[in-house]
C-alpha positions in Angstrom: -4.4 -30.8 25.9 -2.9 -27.4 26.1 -4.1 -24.2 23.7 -1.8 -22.1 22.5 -3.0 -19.1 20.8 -0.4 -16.6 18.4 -2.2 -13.1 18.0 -0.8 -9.5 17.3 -3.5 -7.0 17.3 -2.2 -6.0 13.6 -0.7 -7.6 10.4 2.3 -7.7 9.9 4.1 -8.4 13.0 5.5 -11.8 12.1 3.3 -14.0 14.1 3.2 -16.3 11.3 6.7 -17.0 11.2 6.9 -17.4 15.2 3.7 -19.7 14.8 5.3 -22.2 12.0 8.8 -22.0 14.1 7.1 -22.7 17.3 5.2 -26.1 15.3 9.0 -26.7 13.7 10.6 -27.2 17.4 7.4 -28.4 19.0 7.2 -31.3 16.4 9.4 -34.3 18.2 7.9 -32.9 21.7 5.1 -34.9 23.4 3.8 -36.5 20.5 4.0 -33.1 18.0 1.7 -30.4 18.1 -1.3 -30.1 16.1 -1.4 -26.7 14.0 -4.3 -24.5 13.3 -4.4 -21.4 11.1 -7.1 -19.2 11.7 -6.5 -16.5 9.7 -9.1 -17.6 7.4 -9.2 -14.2 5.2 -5.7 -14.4 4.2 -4.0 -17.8 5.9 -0.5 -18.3 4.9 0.7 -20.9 7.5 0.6 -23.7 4.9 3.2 -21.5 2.6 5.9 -22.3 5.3 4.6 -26.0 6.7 4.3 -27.7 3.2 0.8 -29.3 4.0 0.0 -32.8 2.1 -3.7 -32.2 1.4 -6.1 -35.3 3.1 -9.6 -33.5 3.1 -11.7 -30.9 1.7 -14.8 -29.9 3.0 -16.9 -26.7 1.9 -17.9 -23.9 4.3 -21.4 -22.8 4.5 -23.1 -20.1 6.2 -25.7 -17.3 5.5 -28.1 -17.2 3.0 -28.7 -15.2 -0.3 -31.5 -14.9 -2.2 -31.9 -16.9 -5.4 -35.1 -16.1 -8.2 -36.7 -18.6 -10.0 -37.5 -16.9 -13.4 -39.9 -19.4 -14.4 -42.3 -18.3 -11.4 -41.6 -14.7 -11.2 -44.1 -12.4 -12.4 -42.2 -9.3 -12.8 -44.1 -7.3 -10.3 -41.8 -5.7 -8.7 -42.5 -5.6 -5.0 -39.0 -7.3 -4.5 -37.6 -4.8 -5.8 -39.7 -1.7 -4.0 -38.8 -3.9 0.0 -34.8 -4.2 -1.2 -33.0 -2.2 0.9 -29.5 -3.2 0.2 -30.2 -2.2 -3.8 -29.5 -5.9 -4.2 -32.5 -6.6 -6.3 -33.5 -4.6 -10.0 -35.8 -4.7 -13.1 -34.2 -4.9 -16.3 -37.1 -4.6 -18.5 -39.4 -7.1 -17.6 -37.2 -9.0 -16.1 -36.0 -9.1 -12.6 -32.4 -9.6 -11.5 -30.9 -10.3 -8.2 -27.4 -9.5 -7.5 -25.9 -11.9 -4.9 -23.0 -9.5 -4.1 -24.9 -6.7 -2.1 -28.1 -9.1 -0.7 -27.4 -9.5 3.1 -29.8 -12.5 3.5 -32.7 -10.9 5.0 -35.3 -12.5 3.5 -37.9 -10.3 3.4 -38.0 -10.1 -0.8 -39.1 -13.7 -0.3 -41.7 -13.1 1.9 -43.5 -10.2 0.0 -43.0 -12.5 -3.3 -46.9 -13.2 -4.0 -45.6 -15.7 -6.7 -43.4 -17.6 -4.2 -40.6 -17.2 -6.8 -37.6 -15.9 -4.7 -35.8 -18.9 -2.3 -33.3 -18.2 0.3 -30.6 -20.4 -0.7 -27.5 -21.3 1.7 -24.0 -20.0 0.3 -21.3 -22.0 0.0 -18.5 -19.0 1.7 -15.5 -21.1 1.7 -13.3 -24.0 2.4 -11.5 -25.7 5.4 -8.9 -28.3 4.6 -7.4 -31.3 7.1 -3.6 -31.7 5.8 -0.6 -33.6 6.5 3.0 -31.9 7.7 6.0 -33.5 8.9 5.2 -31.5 12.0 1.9 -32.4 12.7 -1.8 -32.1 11.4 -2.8 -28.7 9.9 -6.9 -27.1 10.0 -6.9 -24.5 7.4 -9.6 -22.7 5.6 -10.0 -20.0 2.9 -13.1 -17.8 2.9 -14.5 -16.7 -0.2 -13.8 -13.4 -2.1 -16.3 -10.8 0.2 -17.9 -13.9 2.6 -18.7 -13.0 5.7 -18.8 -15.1 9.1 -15.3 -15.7 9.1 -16.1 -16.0 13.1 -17.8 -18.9 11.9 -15.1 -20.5 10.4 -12.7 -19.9 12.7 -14.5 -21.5 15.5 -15.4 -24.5 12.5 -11.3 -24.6 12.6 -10.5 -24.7 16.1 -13.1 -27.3 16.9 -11.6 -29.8 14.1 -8.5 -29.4 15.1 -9.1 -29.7 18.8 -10.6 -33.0 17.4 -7.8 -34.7 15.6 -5.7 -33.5 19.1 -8.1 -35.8 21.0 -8.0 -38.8 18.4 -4.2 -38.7 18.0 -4.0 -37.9 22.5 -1.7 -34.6 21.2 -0.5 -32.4 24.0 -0.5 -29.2 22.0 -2.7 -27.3 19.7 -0.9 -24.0 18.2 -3.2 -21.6 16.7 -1.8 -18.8 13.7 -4.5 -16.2 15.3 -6.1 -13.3 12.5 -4.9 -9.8 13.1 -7.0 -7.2 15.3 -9.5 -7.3 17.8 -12.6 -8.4 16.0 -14.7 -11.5 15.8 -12.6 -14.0 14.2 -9.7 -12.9 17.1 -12.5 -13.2 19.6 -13.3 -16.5 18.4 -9.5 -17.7 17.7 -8.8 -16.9 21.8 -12.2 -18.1 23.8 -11.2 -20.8 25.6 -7.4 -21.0 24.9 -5.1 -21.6 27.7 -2.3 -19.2 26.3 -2.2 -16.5 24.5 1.1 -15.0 22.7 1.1 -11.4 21.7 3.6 -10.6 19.3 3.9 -6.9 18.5 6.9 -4.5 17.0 8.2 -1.3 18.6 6.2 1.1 16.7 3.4 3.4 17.8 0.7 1.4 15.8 2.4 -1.5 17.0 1.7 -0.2 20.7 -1.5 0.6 20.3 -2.8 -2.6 18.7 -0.8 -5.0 21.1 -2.9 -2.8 24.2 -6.4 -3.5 22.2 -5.5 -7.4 22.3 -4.3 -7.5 25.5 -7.3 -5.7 26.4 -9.5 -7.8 24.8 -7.7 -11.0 26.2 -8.4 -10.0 29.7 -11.8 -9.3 29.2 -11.8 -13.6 28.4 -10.0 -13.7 31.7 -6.8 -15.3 29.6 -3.8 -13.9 30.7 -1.4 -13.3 27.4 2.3 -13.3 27.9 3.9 -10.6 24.9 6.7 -11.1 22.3 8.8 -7.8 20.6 9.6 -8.7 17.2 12.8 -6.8 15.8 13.0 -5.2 18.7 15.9 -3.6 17.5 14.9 -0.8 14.9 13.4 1.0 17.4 14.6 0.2 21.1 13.2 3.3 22.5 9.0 2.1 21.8 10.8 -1.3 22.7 11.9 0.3 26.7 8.3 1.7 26.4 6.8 -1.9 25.6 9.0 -3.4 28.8 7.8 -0.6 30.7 4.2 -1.3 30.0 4.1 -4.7 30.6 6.1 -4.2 33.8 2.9 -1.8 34.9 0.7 -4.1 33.9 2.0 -7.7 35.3 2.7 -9.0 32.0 5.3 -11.4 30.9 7.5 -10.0 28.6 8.6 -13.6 27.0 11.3 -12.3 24.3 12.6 -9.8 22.1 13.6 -11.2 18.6 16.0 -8.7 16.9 15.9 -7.9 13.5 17.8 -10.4 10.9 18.4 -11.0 6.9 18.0 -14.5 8.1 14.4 -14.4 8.7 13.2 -13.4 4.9 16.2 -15.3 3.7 14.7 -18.6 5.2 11.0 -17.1 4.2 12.5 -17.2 0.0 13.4 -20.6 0.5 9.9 -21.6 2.1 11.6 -22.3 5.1 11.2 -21.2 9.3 14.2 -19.5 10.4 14.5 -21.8 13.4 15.5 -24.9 10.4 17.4 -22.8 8.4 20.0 -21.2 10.4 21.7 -20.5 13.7 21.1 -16.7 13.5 20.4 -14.3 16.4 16.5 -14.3 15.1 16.4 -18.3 14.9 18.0 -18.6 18.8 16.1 -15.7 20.2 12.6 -17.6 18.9 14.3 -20.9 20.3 13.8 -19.2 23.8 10.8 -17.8 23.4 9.9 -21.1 22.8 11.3 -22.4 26.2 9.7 -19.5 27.9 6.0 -20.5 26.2 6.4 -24.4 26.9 7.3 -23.3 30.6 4.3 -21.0 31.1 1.9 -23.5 29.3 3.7 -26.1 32.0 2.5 -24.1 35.0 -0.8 -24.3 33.5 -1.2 -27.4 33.5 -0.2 -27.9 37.1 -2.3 -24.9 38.7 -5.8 -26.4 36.2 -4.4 -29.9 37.2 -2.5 -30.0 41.2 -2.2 -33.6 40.7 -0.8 -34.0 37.2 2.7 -34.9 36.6 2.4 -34.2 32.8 
């Protein structure tokens, strides 16, 4: 089983669109691919794979604290060792507001009436669905949840999962944007990962911090320009730094109508035309298979897969 993970250091980059077209022309390859979208603040691989939905399962992580009114007292001391403002008193009465407590716990433990619980929250959902290319792991966290680390890693491990059940080959992972936790735990482990940036400055600088923090994983990426085109002087300066650097640069995809064409329609570029965008993604894709190929044969000498 090969990982293949699809980050870009910043939104908007179009590494959903390269993610769904890679799962389009990896479906009828080895067995099909098994998809993961790790996004899990904003996912939106499921808008272009058309996911049949086969399980729903709630995410829970952290803790918040809950009162029970018909034990409290009204003392107040909760409220005096609150340092996130997250507890009040409204008369007599005490109120906790769940949106500002962080879980510590200590309200609970000065509580001489034993009246304040530390309840697990429910911060979200992961799903199991059904495409015509494959299996899909997605999630949605919950408006302000945190731990979306958590959930990611909850993702990757269920669909790594259903890859061994069903013997897939391939596991392709829609990556979150930037360098933080839920990137660090989309990429730990993976076998590949695919950098897709754009030739602007921000685009530059985002695409070094994920390299960056790729290597420090000891995973070598390979890097993708998208529209390489409205700007081919930052696009020289992208070939130029990965030529410093040992990278591969794996493609350029020029800019084309086709791609937000195909996006109205709900569609990957790669099923709905034969535009420059749509070929120039098709070998990228050859590119990716061949370097996930060689890794297989320098982790395994004696495989012939």
């Amino acid at each position: 089983m090969r990982q293949l993970v699809i980050i870009s250091g910043k939104g908007g980059t179009g590494k959903t669109v390269i993610s769904a077209s890679f799962a389009v022309l990896a479906a009828h390859a080895d067995g099909g691919p098994v998809m993961a979208d790790c996004d899990v603040d904003a996912a939106d691989l499921h808008l272009l794979l058309h996911p049949r939905l086969r399980e729903r399962h709630e995410f829970k992580s952290g803790r918040s604290a809950v009162l029970r009114e018909d034990k409290c007292t009204g003392c107040g001391k909760c409220v005096e060792v609150c340092r996130f403002s997250a507890i009040r008193k409204d008369g007599d009465a005490v109120v906790i507001d769940p949106i500002p407590c962080e879980g510590c716990a200590l309200c609970s433990r000065v509580c001489p009436a034993g009246a304040i619980e530390m309840v697990e929250n429910i911060s979200g959902e992961w799903f199991i669905s059904d495409t015509v290319y494959g299996p899909l792991v997605h999630a949605r966290l919950g408006v302000a949840e945190e731990n979306s680390g958590k959930l990611v890693t909850l993702v990757r491990a269920q669909a790594r999962r259903i890859a061994g059940e069903k013997n897939k080959k391939l596991v392709i992972t829609d990556g979150p944007p930037g360098i933080g936790c839920p990137v660090i735990s989309s990429i730990a482990g993976a076998d590949c990962v695919l950098v897709v940036t754009e030739p602007t400055m921000s685009g530059i600088h985002d695409m070094e911090r994920v390299i960056d923090l790729a290597r420090h994983f000891r995973i070598t990426p390979i890097v993708c320009v998208n529209k390489y085109d409205i700007n081919e002087e930052k696009s020289k300066e992208i070939e130029d730094y990965c030529a410093k650097e040992g990278l591969l640069l794996s493609g350029k995809i020029p800019f084309d109508r086709a791609v937000p064409e195909a996006l109205v329609k709900g569609k990957t570029v790669v099923e709905d035309s034969g535009s420059a965008a749509s070929e120039a993604i098709r070998e990228l894709w050859n590119k990716v298979k061949a370097t996930l190929k060689r890794i297989g044969e320098t982790s395994n000498p004696g495989s012939k897969d």
